[in-house]
C-alpha positions in Angstrom: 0.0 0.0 0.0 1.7 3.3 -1.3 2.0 6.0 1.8 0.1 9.0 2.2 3.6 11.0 2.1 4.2 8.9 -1.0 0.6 10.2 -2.4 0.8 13.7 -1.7 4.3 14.1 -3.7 3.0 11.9 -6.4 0.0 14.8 -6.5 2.6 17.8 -6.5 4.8 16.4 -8.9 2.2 16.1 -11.3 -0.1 19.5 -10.8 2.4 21.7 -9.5 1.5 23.9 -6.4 -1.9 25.5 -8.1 -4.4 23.6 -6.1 -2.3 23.0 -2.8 -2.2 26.3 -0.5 1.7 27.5 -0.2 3.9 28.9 2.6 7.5 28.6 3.9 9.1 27.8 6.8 12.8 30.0 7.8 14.4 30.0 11.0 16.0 33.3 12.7 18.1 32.5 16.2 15.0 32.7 18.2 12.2 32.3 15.9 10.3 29.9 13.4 9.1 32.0 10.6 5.9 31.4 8.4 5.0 32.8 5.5 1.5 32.2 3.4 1.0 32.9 0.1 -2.4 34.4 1.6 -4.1 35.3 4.7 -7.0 32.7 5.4 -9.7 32.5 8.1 -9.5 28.9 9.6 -6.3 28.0 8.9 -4.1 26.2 12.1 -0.1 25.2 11.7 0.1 21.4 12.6 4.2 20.7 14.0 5.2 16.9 13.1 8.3 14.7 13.5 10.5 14.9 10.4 9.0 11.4 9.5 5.2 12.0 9.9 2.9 12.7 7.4 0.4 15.6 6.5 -2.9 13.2 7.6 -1.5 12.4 11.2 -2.0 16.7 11.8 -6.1 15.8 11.8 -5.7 14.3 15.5 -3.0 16.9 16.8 -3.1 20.1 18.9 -1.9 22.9 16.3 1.3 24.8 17.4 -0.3 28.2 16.2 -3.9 27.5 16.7 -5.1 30.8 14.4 -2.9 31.5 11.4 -5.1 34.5 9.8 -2.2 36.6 8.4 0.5 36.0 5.8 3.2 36.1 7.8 3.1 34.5 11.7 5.8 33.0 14.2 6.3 30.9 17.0 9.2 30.3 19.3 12.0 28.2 17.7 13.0 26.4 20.7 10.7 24.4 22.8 12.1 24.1 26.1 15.4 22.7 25.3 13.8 21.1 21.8 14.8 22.6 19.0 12.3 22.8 16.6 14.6 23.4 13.6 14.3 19.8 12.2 10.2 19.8 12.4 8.1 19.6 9.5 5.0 21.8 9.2 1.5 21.2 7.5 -1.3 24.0 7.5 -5.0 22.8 8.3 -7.8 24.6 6.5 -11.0 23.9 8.5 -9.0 20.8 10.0 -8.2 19.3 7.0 -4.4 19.4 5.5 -4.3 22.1 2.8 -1.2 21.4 1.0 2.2 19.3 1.7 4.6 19.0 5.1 7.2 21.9 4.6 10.1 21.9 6.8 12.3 25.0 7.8 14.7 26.5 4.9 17.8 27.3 7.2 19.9 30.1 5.9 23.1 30.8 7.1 22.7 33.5 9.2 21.9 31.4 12.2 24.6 29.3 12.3 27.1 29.3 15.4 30.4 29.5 13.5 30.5 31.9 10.1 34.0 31.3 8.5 34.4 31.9 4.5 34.5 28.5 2.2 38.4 27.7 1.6 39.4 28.9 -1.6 41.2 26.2 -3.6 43.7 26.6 -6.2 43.7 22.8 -7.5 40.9 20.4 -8.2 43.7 17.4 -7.0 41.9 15.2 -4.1 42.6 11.6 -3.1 40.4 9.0 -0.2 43.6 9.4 2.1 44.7 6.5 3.7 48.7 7.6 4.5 48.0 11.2 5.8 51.9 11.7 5.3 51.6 10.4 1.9 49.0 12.8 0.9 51.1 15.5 2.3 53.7 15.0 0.0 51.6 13.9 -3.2 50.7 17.7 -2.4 46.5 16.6 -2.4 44.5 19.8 -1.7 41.1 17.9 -1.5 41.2 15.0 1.4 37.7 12.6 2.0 37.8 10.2 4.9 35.0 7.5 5.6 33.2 8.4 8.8 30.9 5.4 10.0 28.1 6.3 12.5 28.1 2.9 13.9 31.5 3.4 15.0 31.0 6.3 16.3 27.6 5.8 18.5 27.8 4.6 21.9 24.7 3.7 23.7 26.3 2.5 26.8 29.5 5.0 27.4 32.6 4.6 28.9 34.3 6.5 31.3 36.3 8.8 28.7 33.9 8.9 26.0 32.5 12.1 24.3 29.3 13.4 24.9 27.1 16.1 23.1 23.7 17.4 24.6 20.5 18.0 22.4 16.8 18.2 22.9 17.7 17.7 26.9 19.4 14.7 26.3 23.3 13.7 26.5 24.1 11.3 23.5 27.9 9.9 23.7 30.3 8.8 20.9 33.2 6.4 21.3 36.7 8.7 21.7 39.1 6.4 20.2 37.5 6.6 17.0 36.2 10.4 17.0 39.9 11.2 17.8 41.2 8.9 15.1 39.2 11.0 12.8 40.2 13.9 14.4 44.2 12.9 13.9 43.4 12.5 9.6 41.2 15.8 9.4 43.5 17.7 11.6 46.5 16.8 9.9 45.3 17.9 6.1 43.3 20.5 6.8 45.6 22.4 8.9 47.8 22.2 5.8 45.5 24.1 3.5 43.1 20.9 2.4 39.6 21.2 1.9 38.4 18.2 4.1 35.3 15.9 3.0 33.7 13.1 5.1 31.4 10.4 3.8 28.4 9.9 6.5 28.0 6.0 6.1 25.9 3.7 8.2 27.6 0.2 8.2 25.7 -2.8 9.3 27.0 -4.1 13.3 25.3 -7.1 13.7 26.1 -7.3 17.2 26.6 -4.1 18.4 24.1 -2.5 21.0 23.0 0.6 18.7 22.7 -1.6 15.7 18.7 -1.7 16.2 18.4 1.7 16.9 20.3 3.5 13.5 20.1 0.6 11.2 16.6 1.2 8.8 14.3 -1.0 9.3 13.4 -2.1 5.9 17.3 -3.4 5.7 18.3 -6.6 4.7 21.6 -8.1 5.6 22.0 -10.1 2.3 22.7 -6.8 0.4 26.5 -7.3 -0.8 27.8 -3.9 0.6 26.6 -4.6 4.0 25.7 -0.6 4.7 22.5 0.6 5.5 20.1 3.7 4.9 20.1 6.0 7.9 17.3 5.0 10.3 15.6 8.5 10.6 11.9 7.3 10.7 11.4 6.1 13.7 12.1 8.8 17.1 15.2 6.9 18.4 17.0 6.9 14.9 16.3 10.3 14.4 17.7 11.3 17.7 20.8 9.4 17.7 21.2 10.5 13.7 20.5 14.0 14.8 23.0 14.5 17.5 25.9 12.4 15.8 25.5 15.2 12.6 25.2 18.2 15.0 28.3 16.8 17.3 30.3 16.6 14.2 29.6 19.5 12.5 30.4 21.6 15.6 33.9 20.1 16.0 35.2 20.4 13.1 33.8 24.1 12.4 34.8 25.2 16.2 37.1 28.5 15.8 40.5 28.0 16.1 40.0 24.0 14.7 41.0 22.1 17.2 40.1 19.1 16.1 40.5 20.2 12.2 38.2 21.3 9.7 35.2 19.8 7.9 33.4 21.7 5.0 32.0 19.0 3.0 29.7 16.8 4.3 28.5 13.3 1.6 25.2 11.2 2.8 25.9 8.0 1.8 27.4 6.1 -1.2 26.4 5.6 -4.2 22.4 5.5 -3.5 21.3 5.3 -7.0 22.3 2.1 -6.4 20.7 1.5 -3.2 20.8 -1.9 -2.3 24.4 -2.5 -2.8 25.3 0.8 -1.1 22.7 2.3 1.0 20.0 -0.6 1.7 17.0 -0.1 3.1 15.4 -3.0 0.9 13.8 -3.6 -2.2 12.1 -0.4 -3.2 11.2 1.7 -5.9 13.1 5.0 -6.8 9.4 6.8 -5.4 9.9 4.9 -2.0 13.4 5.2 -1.8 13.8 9.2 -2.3 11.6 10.6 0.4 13.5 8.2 3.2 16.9 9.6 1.9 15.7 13.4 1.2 15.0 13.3 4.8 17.9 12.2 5.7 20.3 14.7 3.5 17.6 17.6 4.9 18.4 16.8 8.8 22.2 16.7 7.9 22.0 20.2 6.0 20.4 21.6 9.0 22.6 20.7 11.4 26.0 21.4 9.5 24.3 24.7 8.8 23.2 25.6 12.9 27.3 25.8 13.2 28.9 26.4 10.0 28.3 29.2 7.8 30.1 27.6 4.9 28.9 23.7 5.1 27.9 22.1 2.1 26.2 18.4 2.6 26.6 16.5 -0.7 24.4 13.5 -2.2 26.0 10.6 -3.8 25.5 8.7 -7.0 27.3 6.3 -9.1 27.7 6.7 -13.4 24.7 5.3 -14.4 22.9 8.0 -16.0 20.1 6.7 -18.0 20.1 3.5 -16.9 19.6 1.3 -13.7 22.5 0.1 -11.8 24.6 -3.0 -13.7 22.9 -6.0 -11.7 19.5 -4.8 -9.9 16.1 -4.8 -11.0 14.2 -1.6 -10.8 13.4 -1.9 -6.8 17.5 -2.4 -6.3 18.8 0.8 -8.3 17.6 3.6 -10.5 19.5 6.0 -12.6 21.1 9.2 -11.7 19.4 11.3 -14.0 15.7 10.5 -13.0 16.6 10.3 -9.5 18.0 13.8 -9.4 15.1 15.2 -10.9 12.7 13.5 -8.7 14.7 14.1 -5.8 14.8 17.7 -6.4 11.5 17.9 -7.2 10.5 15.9 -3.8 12.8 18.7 -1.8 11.3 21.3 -3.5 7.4 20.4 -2.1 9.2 20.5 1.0 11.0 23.9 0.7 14.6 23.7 -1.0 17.6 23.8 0.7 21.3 23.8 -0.7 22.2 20.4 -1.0 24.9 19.3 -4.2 26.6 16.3 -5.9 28.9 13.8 -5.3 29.6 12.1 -8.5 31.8 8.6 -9.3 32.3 8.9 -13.0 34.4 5.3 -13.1 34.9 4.5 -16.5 32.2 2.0 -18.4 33.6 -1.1 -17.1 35.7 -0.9 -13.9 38.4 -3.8 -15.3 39.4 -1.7 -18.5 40.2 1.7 -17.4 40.4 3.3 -21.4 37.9 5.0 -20.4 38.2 7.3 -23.3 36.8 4.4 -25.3 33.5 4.1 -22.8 31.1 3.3 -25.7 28.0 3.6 -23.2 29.0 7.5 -22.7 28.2 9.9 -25.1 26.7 13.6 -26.0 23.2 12.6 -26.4 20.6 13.5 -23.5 19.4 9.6 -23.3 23.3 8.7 -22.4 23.1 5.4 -20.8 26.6 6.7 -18.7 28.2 9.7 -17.7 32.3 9.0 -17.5 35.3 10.9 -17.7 34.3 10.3 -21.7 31.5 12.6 -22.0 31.8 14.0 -18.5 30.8 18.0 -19.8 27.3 16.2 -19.7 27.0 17.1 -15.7 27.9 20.3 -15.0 26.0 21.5 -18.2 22.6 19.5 -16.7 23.3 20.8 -13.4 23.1 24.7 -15.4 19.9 24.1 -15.7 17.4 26.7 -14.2 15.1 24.1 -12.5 18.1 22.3 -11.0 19.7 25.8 -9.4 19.1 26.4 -5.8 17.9 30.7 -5.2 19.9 30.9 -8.9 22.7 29.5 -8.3 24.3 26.3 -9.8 24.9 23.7 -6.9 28.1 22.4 -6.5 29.7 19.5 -8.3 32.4 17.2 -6.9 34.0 13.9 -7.7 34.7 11.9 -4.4 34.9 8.8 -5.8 36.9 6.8 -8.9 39.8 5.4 -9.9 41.3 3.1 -12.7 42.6 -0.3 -12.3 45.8 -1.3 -13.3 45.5 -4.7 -14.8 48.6 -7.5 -13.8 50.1 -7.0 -17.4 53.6 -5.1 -18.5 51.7 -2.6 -19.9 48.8 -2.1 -17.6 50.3 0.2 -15.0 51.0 2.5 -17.6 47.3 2.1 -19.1 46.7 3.4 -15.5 48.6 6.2 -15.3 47.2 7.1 -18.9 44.0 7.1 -17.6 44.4 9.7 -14.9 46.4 11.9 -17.4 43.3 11.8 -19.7 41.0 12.5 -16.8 42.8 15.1 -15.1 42.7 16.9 -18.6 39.4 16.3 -19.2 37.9 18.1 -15.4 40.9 20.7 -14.8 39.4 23.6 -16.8 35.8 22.3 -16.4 33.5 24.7 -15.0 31.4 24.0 -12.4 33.4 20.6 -10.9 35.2 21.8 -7.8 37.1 18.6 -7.1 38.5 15.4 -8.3 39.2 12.7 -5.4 40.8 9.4 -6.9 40.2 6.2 -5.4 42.2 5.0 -3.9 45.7 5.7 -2.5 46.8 2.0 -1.8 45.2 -0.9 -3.4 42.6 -3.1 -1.7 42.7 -6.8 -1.4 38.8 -7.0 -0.8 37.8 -4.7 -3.5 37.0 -7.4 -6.2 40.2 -7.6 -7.8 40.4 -4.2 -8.5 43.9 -2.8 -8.6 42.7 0.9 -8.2 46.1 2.5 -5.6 48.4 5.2 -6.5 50.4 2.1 -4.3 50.4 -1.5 -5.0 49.9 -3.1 -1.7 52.2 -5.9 -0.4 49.7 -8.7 -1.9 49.4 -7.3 -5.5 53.6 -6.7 -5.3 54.4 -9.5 -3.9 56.3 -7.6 -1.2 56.6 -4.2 0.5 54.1 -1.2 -1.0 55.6 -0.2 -4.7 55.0 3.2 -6.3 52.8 2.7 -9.7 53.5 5.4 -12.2 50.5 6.6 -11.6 51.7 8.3 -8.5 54.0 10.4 -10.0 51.7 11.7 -12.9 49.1 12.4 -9.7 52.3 14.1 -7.9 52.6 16.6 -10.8 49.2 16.9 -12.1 48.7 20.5 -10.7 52.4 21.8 -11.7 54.1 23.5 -14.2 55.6 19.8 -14.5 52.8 18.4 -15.8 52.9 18.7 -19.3 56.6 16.8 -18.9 54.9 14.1 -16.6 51.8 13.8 -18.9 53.7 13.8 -21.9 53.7 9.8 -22.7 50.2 8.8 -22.8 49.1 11.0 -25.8 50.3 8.0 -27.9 48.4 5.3 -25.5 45.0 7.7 -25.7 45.7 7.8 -29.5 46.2 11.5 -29.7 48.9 14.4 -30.5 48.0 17.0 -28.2 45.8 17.9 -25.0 43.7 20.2 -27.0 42.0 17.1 -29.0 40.9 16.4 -25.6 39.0 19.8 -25.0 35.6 20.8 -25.3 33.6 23.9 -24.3 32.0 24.3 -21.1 
């Protein structure tokens, strides 16, 4: 049986706001703002959990029982509660007249305002050897961050806390710290610091019930699980673990480091590999996940001016997913435009993308022979082959947020290096060609390879800027790769690039360029 939620957007999606009555939620430091497209008799404001939907308002007490004018407010804070996260639905005679909305937070209320680091170089790498990095001279850093590992429901002595709602929720200090030790170390050396929220599946662990969704099922292969923000005790602990984190690495001073990008989840376009919440369609699956990428904008934005919180998909455009069936993955392209639209009947806020352009088929990484990635709208991919495609659908007016383009980051790809003579240079070719391909590209602000030592467990994949000591046979070994990485962003780069024009098949860099 489809939801009401699920009914209601269906509705909007289809007829637009004409027959639905419209208003807006903002927030100010003290206040919850509401604005109505006009001034009714009979009209009550309905407050709901993030999660509850516009036909459980008929039974509740309305938190502004008489909403005549246009333009009304209410305390933002309800005792210690903060009501930033709350959805809203306006009654008409005691019936729902139009959709939930939930606040649009600006940045004006947030704790900590500090200007978005201005980078001079799109080169970013998943850091593994913080050292490493340093020296590779990486100016973008991203760093896993598991809430799992990070949740404690029973605490020990020394853990961390963080009060919210009037409650203390604690996190495990040996692993906060460990991501402390990574962030700290690039960002206080001029790196723009991303971290991946992920929700791994702990069997056994005591908050596994509590932030694991409860439509997921452990058979999926990538063992991780959508956030668990529908029921009250997910949401809390969801809640607090995004507002702990985004107050300690925006805290003056950085202590602890510095986080400005903020990713919710891997890869959810294909869902039940990488963000499972069981088999459902691309309608079921958005709302859960909107949800989720709202609560996180809202509480990187109550503390940093300058947050961005990022959704993730893989490079299947047009297309589902290489091995689901259509309640297992979607493409990116429909998704983004139903997730945006879904967002928008709930009042837009400023999320952006985190793209994986890997190349057609993860073994071969020509990618500049992807045959599945081409200049037509219907592309079945988008790869580093027709990779303009992006930023120039992103242009588009309906996908802008107040205007403006959203951002456009890749955090995730690589190219494997096959166990031939020549397949560590094919590798090396390949991040040439792609590095050429984004560095001029307008409206891409990073490029983060995958990965910086090879995995064992990743398929067979040999995807490092380091052969580990099982794919060499001994001690970590430099591929050639590294150094072309090294010099990407240097006046040595057309000397480092120089010999894989004849493995791409061309003369010059130019061949390469398009307009963007």
């Amino acid at each position: 049986m489809r939801s009401t939620a699920y009914l209601l957007i269906v509705l909007l999606l289809s007829c637009g706001r004409s027959t639905l009555a419209g208003f807006s939620v903002t927030a100010t430091q003290t206040e919850l703002v509401f604005k109505f497209d006009t001034a009714r008799a009979d009209r009550s404001v309905i407050e709901l959990a993030p999660y509850q939907e516009a036909a459980e308002a008929e039974s509740m007490a309305p938190v502004v029982p008489e909403a005549r004018r246009k333009k009304v407010s209410i305390a933002r804070f309800d005792g210690e509660r903060d009501r930033i996260y709350s959805g809203f639905v306006a009654l008409q005679n005691g019936k729902p007249d139009g959709p939930v909305r939930f606040v649009e937070v600006g940045k004006d209320i947030s704790k900590y305002h500090e200007g978005y680091p201005r980078e001079r170089s799109k080169k970013g790498l998943q850091v593994q050897w913080v050292d490493d990095a340093i020296a590779l001279g990486v100016r973008h850093a991203a760093f896993n961050f598991d809430i799992g590992g990070a949740v404690k429901v029973t605490p020990a002595r020394d853990d961390l806390s963080w009060k919210m709602d009037g409650r203390t929720f604690w996190f495990d200090r040996g692993y906060i710290e460990q991501i402390d030790h990574q962030v700290k170390a690039m960002s206080d050396r001029g790196a723009t610091v991303t971290l991946i929220m992920l929700n791994y599946d702990h069997p056994h662990a005591p908050a596994n019930p509590i932030l694991q969704h409860p439509g997921y099922d452990p058979a999926c292969p990538g063992h991780i699980s959508e956030f668990n923000t529908g029921q009250p005790e997910g949401l809390a602990w969801f809640k607090a673990w995004m507002e702990f984190v985004a107050n300690r690495y925006a805290t003056p001073g950085f202590p602890h480091g510095r986080v400005v990008n903020y990713i919710v989840g891997n890869e959810v376009n294909a869902h039940w590999d990488w963000a499972n919440m069981g088999h459902v369609t691309m309608e079921e699956f958005t709302p859960d996940y909107a949800r989720a990428v709202r609560i996180c904008d809202t509480a990187v934005k109550k503390y940093s001016s300058s947050g961005r919180v990022f959704i993730s998909l893989e490079h299947d455009w047009n297309t589902l997913y290489a091995e689901p069936t259509a309640t297992q993955g979607f493409g990116g392209r429909p998704f983004i435009d139903y997730f945006n639209k879904v967002v928008k009947a709930g009042g837009d806020f400023d999320w952006n993308l985190a793209f994986h352009p890997y190349p057609e088929d993860l073994f071969n990484c020509r990618t500049w022979k992807d045959k599945t990635a081409t200049y037509a709208e219907n592309t079945p991919l988008i790869t580093f082959k027709n990779i303009e495609m992006l930023p120039r659908y992103f242009r588009r007016k309906e996908m802008r947020f107040r205007g403006t383009p959203r951002h456009i980051i890749f955090s995730e790809q690589g190219f494997h290096a096959p166990l031939t003579p020549e397949g560590e240079q094919l590798q090396a070719a390949a991040y040439c060609y792609a590095w050429r391909k984004i560095v001029n590209l307008k409206g891409v602000d990073a490029f983060i390879l995958h990965r910086q030592v090879d995995n064992a467990g990743e398929g067979g994949l040999n995807l490092g800027l380091w052969r580990n000591s099982e794919t060499a046979g001994g001690p970590a070994v430099k591929r050639p790769m590294y150094e072309v990485f090294r010099v990407a962003d240097t006046p040595q780069w057309k000397k480092g690039f120089e010999f894989a024009l004849p493995i791409i098949g061309i003369k010059s860099w130019s061949e390469i360029d398009r307009e963007n």
